[in-house]
C-alpha positions in Angstrom: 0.0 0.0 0.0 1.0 3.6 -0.4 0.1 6.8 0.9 0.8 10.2 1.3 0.7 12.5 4.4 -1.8 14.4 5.5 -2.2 18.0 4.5 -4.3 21.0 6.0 -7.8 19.6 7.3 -9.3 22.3 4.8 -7.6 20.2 1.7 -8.3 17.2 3.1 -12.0 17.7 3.1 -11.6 19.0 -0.1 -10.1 15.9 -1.7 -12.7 13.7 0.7 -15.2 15.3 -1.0 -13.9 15.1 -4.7 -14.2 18.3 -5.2 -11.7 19.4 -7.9 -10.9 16.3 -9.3 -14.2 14.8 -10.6 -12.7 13.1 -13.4 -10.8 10.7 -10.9 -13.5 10.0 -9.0 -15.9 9.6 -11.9 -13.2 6.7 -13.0 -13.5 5.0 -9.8 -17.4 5.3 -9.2 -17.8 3.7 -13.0 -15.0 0.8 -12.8 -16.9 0.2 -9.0 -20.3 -0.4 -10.5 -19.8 -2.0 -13.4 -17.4 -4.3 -11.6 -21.1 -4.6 -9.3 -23.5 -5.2 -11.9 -21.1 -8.0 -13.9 -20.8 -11.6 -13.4 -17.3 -11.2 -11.3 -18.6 -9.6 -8.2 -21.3 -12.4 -7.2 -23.8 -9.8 -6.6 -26.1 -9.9 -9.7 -28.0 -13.0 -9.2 -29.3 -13.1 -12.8 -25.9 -14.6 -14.0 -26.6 -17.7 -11.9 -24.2 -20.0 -10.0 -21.5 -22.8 -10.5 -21.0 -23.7 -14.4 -23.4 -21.0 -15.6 -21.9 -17.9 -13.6 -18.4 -19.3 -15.1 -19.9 -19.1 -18.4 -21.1 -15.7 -18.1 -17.9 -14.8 -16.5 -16.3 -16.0 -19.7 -18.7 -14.7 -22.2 -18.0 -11.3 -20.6 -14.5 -11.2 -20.9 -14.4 -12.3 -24.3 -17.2 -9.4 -25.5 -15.4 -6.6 -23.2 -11.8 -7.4 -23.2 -9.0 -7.1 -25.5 -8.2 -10.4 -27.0 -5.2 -9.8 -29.1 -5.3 -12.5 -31.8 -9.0 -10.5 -32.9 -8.0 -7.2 -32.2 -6.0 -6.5 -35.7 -8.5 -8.0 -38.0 -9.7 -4.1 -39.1 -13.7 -4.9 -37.2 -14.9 -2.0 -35.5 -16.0 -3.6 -32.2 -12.2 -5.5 -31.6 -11.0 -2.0 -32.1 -13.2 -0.8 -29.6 -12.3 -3.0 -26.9 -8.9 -1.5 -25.6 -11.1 1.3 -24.1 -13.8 -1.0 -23.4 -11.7 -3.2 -21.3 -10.5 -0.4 -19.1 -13.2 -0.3 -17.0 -13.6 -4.6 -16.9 -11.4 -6.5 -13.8 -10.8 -9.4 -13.3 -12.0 -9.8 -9.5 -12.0 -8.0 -5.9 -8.1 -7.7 -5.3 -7.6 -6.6 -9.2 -10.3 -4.1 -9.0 -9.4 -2.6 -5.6 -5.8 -2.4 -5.9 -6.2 -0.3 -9.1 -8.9 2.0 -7.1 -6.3 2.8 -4.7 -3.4 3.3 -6.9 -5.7 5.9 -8.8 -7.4 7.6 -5.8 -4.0 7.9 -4.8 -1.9 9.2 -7.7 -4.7 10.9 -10.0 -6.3 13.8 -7.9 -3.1 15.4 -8.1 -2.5 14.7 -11.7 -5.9 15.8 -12.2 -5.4 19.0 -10.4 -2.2 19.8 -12.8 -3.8 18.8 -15.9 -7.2 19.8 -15.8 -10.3 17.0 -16.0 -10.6 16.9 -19.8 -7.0 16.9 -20.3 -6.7 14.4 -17.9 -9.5 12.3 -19.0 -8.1 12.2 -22.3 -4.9 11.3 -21.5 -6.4 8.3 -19.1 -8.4 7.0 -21.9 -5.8 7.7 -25.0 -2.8 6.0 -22.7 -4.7 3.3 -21.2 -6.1 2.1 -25.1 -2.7 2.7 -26.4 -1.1 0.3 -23.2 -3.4 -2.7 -23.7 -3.1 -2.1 -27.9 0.9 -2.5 -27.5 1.1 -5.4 -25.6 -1.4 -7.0 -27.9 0.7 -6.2 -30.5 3.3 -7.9 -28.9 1.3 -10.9 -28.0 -0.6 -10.9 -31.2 -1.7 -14.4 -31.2 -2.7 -14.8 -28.0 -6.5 -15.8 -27.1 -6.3 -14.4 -23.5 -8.6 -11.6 -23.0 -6.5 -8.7 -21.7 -9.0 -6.3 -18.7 -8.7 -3.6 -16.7 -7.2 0.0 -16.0 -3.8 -1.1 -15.0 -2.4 -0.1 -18.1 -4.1 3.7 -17.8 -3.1 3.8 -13.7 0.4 3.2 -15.0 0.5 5.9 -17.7 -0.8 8.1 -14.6 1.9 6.7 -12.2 4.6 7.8 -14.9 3.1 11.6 -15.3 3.0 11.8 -11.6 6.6 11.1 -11.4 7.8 13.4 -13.9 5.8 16.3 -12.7 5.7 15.5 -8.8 9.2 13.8 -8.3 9.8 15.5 -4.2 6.2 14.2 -3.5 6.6 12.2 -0.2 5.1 8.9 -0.5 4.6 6.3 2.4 5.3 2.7 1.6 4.9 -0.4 3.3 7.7 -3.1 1.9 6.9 -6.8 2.2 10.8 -7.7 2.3 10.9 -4.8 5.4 8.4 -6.6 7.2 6.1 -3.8 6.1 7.8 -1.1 7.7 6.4 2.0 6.7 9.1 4.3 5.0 8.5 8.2 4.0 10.5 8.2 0.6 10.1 10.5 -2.7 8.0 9.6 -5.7 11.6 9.2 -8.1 12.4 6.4 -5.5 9.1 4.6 -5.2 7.6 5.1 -8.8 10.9 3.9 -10.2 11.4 0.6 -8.1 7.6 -0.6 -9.0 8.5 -0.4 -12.7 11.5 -2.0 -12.0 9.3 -4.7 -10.5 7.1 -4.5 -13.5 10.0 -5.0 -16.0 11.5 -8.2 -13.9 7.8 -9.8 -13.6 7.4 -8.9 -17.4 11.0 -10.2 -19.0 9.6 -13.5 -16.9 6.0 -14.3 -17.7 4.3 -15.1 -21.1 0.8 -14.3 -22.8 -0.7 -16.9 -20.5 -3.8 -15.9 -17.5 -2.4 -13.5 -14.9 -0.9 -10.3 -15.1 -0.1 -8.2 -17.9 2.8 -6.2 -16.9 3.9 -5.4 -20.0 1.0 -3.1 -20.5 1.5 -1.5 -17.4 5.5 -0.6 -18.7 3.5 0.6 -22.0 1.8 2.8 -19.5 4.0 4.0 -17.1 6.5 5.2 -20.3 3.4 6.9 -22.3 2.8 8.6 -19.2 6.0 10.0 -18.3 7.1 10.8 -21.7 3.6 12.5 -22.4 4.4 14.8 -19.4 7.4 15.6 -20.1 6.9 16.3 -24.0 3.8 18.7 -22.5 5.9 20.1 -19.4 5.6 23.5 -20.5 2.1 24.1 -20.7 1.5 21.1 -17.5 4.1 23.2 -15.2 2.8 26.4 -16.1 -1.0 25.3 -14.5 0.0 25.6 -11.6 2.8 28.7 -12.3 6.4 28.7 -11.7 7.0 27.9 -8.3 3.8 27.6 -7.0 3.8 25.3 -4.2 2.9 21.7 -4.7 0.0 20.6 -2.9 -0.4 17.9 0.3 -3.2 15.3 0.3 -4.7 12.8 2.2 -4.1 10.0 0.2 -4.9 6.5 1.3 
């Protein structure tokens, strides 16, 4: 888990609220209900139990996710579903580790960019993510879900623009002690976790961390190709601001 510290209670009410960053919240209220109303979460009764709740399971990845070996074959609904499967997961954990990642990193991104800016760059990085690493993995009949590969692109931006940000992580290998460190250590070590798991897994079920690499690079070079017009939002010099991020 990561967080950041707290700032002024005024902010933190502020950011509580979701006031100012509606976009980021609108992401996370959509992925949470239609994660809800699908055949994943076990709530919708309608897609039955045992071998027919698996089949709809299946049924519904196959119409909403990226499947790479159908993707390139020039029909307008494959091409569709790299934007279509951002907002698909694969279960609880997947679905609520991305939540957190983006209610943690994309207010502030948000804040910088502005919310059609930043919607657009969510939705343009995220399709281009999940359409590069089916172009690496063109044959594959996995379907390919969910916003990791968007989350990435917005934990690259964040690092370029927001490098001194000071992030609180809990390491495993540190028996989870909590350290204070700077976004260019933290942000840097997960894709280096990213590129390890990646050079060592295959096209196979489980975690596509190439597309989150895709991601995290779109990101970062997007902000820095736009870093005069991203860093003059806020104005030179104007102070970066604290949330309670969690």
């Amino acid at each position: 888990m990561i967080v950041t510290r707290f700032g002024p209670l005024r902010t933190a009410a502020r950011r509580l609220a979701g006031r100012g960053t509606p976009v980021t919240y609108g992401l996370i209220a959509v992925c949470a209900v239609v994660f809800l109303l699908g055949p994943v979460s076990g709530f919708t009764p309608a897609y039955g139990t045992g071998e027919r709740l698996l089949t709809a399971q299946y049924a519904y990845y196959d119409r909403w996710g990226v499947i790479p070996a159908e993707l390139f074959r020039g029909r307008a609904k494959e091409a569709l579903t790299p934007l279509t499967a951002l907002f698909v997961h694969g279960g609880w954990l997947h679905l609520l580790g991305n939540l957190l990642f983006l209610h943690v990193f994309g207010g502030m991104l948000e804040e910088r960019m502005g919310p059609v800016r930043y919607l657009l760059f969510y939705l343009g990085c995220g399709y281009l993510a999940l359409l590069g690493y089916a172009a690496v993995f063109a044959d594959s009949a996995q379907p390919l879900v969910g916003a990791s590969g968007a989350i990435s692109a917005v934990l690259g931006a964040f690092l370029y623009l927001f490098p001194g940000a000071r992030v609180t992580t809990l390491l495993p290998f540190l028996l989870f002690l909590p350290l204070r460190l700077p976004a260019w250590m933290v942000l840097p070590f997960w894709a280096a976790l990213q590129w390890i798991a990646a050079r060592q897994g295959g096209d196979g079920p489980g975690v596509a961390y190439l597309a989150h690499l895709i991601g995290f690079a779109l990101g970062f070079l997007y902000a820095w190709a736009r870093s005069g017009s991203l860093r003059g939002a806020r104005g030179a010099g104007a102070p970066l601001p604290e949330h309670p991020l969690e």
